[in-house]
N, C-alpha and C positions, 0 to 999 in steps of 0.2 A: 504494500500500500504506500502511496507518494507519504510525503512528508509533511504536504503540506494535510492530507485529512486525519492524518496522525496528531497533526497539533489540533487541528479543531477540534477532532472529538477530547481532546484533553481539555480543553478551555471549558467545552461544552461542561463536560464533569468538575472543572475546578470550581471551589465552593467560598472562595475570595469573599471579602467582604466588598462592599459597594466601589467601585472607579469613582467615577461622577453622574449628576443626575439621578443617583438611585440606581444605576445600570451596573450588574456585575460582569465581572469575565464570562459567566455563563450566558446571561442575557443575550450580550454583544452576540457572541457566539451562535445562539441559535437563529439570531435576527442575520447574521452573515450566511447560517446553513439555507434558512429560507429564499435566498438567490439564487442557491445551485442550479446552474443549469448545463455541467460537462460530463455525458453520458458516459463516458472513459471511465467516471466513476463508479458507475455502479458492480460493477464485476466486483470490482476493488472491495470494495464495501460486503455483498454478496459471499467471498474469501475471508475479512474480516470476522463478520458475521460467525458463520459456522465452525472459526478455532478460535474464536476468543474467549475465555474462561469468565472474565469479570463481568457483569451483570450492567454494571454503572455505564461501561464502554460500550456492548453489546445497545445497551439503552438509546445511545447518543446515537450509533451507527444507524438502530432504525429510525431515527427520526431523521437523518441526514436522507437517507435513501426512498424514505418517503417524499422530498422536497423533492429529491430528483425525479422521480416519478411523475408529482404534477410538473415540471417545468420542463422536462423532457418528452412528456404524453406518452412514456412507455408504461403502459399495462404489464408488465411481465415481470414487476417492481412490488405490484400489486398478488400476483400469484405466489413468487415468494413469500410475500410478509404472508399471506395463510398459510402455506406450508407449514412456516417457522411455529404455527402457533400450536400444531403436531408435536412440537419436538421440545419446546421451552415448557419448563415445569413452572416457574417460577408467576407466584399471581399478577405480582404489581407490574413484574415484561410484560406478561400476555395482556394483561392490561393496557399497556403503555402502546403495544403494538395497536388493540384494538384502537384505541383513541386515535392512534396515527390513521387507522383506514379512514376512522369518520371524520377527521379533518382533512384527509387525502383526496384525490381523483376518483372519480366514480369509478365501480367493481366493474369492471365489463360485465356481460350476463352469460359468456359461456363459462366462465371462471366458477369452479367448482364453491360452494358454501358450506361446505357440512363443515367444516373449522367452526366457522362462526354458528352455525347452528347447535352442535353440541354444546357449545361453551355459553347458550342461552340457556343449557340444561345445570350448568355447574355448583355446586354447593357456593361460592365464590359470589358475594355482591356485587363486586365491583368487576368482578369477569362477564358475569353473566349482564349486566344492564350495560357495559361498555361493547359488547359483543351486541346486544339490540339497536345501540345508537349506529354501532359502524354499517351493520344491516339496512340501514338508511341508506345507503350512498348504492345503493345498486334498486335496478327497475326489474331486475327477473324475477317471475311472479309466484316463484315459489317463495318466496321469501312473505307473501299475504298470507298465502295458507297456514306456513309454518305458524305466524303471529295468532291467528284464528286455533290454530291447537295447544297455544299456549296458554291462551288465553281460558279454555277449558279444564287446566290442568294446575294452575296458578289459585293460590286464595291469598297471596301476598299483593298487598295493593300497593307496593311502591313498584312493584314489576308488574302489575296493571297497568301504573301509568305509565312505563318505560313502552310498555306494548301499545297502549293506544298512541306514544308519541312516534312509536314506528307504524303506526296506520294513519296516521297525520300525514304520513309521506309518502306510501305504498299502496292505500288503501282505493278500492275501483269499488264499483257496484258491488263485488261480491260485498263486500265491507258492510256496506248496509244494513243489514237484520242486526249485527253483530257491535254497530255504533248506535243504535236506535237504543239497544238494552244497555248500553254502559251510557245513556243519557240519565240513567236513573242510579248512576252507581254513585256509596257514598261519601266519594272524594270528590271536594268542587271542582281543581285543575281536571281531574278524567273526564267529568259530564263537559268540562267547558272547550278538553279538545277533540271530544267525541261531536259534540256540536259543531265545531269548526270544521272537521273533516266531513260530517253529514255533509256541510252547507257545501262545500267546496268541490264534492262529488256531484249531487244532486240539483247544482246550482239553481238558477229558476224556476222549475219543476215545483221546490218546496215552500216558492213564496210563503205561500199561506201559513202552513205550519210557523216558517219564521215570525209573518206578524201575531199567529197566537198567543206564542211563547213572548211576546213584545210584551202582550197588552194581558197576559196572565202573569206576569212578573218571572217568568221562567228561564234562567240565563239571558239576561236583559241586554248583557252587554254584548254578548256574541249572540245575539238575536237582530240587536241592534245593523254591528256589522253583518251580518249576514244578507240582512234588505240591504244596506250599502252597496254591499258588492253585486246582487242577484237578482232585487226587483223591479217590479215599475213602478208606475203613477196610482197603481191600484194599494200601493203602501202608505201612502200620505197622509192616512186619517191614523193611522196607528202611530206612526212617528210623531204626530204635531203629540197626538195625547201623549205618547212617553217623555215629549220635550215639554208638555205643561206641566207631568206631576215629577221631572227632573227638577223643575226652577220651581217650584212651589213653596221649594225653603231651601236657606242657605245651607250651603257646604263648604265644610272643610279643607285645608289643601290637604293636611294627613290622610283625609278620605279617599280624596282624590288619588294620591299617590299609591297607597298602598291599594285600592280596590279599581278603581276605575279608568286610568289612561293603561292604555296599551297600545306598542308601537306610537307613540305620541300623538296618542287622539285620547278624550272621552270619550264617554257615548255619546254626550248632547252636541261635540264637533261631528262625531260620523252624521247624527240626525240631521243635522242643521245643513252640510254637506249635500246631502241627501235631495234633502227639499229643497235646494239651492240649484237643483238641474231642473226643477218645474218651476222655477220663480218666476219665469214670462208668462206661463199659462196660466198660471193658479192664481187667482186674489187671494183668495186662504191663507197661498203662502206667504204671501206680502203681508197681511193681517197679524202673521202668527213672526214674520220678522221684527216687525215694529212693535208691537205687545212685546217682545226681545229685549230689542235697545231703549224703549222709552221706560216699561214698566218693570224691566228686571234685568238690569244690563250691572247691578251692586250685586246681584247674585251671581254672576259667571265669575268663573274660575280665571287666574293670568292668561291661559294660554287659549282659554274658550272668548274674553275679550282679544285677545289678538286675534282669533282669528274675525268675530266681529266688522274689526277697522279694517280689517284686509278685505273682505269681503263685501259688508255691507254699507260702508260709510261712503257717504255721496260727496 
């Protein structure tokens, strides 16, 4: 192996106290591995890899050889680090590698799974739900199935929601029966990204449902976005009312913070949003803007009055 990946991966592992700006020799180091882009390398690494005894070094090489992987667009970068997860005993590697796939280059789909399938079976927390996220990054569709028989087999609800956050990403029609029942399940983040992957699936189709759940108080916020993203002109009566009894009373920013923005929206910016694509047709909406800024414009939140002036100030 050259000299020069020899020094990196030592950097990578030296455990120095801070350089400057809070950045240590390692930092540096892995912000330098993330440019690789000299395929020469990877053999190298590959070599390394399979006779190096120490764990630390091993650790750094896979994470070097991953960067090469995306900046090179070789898949075959990708093949190994499953292999390897055959042969490595140790948790927090296989760990380390899984994390690498799910911040890596997509799996191709003829690239075998059963690595990361078994190791969604592992006594191992942190094997098995880092082995679910990396399952993310590939579109082969046995990877729904798998999640669908996990899902039957599982009464641990932190690996519930590790599963429904890989049907968030993988999930098609079959998905459906199986996102509808974890709508009732009782963890709020699982019903609220079973709800998001319904909506996302089934997009316009399930207007209606969406505005039910609006105006029955039923995941209000991804109900909210859902008519954002999926409906028409026939949502407008459910949204004004969600955005009458949002401003009905003041709110908190702690509230706000902890419950209600997500992705830097609240719900009364997606609504407001919303009814912002019918404001030349609708009077209502004009009604229900000005009832906004004249009678309740001390009740929005910082970033629900910015957007406001962006929007509706003349």
């Amino acid at each position: 192996m050259t000299d020069y990946l020899s020094n990196l991966i030592a950097r990578i592992c030296d455990r120095s106290e801070e350089l400057h700006n809070g950045q240590t020799i390692s930092w540096q180091a892995l912000r330098e591995a993330e440019q690789l882009a000299n395929h020469a390398y990877i053999p190298q690494l590959y070599q390394f890899i399979e006779q190096e005894p120490g764990k630390e070094k091993r650790r750094a090489a896979y994470f070097i050889i991953t960067q090469l992987s995306r900046n090179t667009s070789d898949p075959e970068v990708i093949r190994f680090l499953l292999d390897r997860l055959k042969l490595e005993q140790d948790a927090d590697i296989i760990t380390a590698i899984q994390q690498d796939l799910e911040r890596g280059p997509a799996i191709p789909g003829y690239i075998d799974l059963e690595p990361l399938f078994n190791n969604t079976l592992s006594l191992n927390n942190n094997v098995r739900r880092s082995a679910l996220l990396a399952l993310r990054g590939t579109h082969n569709p046995a990877v729904e199935e798998w999640a669908h028989n996990l899902l039957k087999r599982t009464s641990n609800e932190y690996d519930v929601y590790y599963i429904t956050l890989l049907l968030h990403k993988v999930g098609t029609q079959k998905s459906v029966p199986i996102l509808r029942r974890l709508l009732e399940y009782q963890r709020q983040d699982v019903k609220s990204l079973a709800f998001a992957t319904l909506a996302d699936i089934e997009k316009e189709k399930e207007a209606m449902f969406y505005m039910r759940c609006l105006l029955r108080g039923q995941l209000k916020f991804e109900a909210m976005e859902a008519i954002y993203k999926y409906a028409d002109e026939n949502a407008i009566q459910a949204v004004t009312t969600r955005i009458t009894e949002l401003l009905s009373k003041r709110r908190s920013n702690a509230r706000m913070t902890i419950e209600t923005v997500k992705n830097g929206f609240t719900d009364l910016m997606l609504g407001m949003e919303f009814l912002f694509r019918f404001r030349t047709a609708k009077s209502d909406i004009r009604k229900t803007f000005s009832w906004i800024t004249e009678k309740r414009a001390d009740y929005l939140l910082p970033e629900e009055k910015e957007w406001v002036k962006r929007h509706l100030a003349h």
